[in-house]
C-alpha positions, 0 to 999 in steps of 0.5 A: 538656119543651121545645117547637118549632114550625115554621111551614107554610103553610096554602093555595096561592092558585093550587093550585099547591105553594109558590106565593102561600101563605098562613094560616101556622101552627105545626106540631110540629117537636121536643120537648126533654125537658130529659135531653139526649133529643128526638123530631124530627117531619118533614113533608116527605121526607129527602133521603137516603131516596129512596121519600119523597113529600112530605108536603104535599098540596093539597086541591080547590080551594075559595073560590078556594084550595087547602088543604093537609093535612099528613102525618107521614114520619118520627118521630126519636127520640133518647134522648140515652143509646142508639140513635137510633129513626126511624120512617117512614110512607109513604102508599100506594094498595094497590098500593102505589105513592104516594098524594096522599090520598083526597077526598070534596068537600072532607073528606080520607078518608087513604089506602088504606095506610100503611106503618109502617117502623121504622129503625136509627140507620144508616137501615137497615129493621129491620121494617115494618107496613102498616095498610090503610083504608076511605076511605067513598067507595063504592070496591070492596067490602073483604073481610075475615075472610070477610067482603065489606063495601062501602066506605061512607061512615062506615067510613072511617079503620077499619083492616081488615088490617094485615100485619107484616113482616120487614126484606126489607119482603116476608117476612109475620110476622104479619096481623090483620083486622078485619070490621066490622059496618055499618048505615045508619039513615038521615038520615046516621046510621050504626052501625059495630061489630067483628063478628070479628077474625082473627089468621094 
């Protein structure tokens, strides 16, 4: 297999994107299984899908600079033999409207939800899951299984539902949620554990 890298900035020095950057480095761009068969990864947002937001994101300023993170919206996958396999990730709060990602000083917590949508060769949605997350910054309480647990620090980048749906994007399949177990011991130290899972 062959590898591809395309090179992306690494800060804004005015915390403003596309503006005085610099710390370039290599990111994934395309893998070449030498069969004809790639897998193209795309940081930004298709222009012919319009519920993209970019997939850069700026952090808090720091030293004067605002780093970036960057996020995965789409994966392509073509066999070189078959259909064309694109699958889409969007970054939500949980109301599902688009979220620039969660931050405790200068640590990237992710984002509340990611929705998981898996497209035809045409574009079109053939199904979709969302995966929703502790982010650690002491937002509401989160229930599931039956069980309430406040979002502490420590818990964040758990998934504690995630829901599958039909190709409307509304009709519910299927849902799974986790309740975890959560102590703090102090000193900074945490112990987490899987007190149920419900499948519905």
């Amino acid at each position: 297999a062959t590898f591809h890298y395309l090179a992306r900035s690494g800060y804004s020095g005015i915390c403003e994107a596309g503006k005085e950057e610099g710390a370039w480095k290599p990111w994934l761009d395309t893998i070449v299984n030498g069969y004809g068969g790639t897998v193209n990864f795309n940081y930004t947002g298709p222009p012919d899908m319009s519920e993209f937001q970019d997939g850069q994101t700026l952090a808090p300023r720091r030293d004067g600079k605002c780093w970036y993170r960057y996020r995965l919206r789409e994966m392509t996958v073509d066999p070189g033999v078959g259909a064309l396999q694109r699958t889409v990730y969007e970054y939500l709060d949980l109301a599902g409207n688009p979220h620039p990602g969660t931050w405790v000083d200068d640590e990237f917590r992710g984002h509340p939800r990611v929705r998981v949508k898996q497209r035809d060769a045409n574009g079109a949605v053939v199904n979709a899951v969302e995966h929703d997350y502790f982010q650690g910054d002491g937002g509401p309480a989160i229930a599931a299984c039956g069980v309430t647990l406040a979002d502490s620090a420590g818990l964040q980048g758990r998934v504690y539902r995630s829901v599958s749906y039909a190709a409307d994007g509304t009709s519910e399949l299927a849902r799974r949620e986790t309740a975890y177990l959560y102590r703090d011991l102090g000193g900074g130290r945490r112990f987490v554990g899987v007190q149920a899972e419900c499948t519905y």
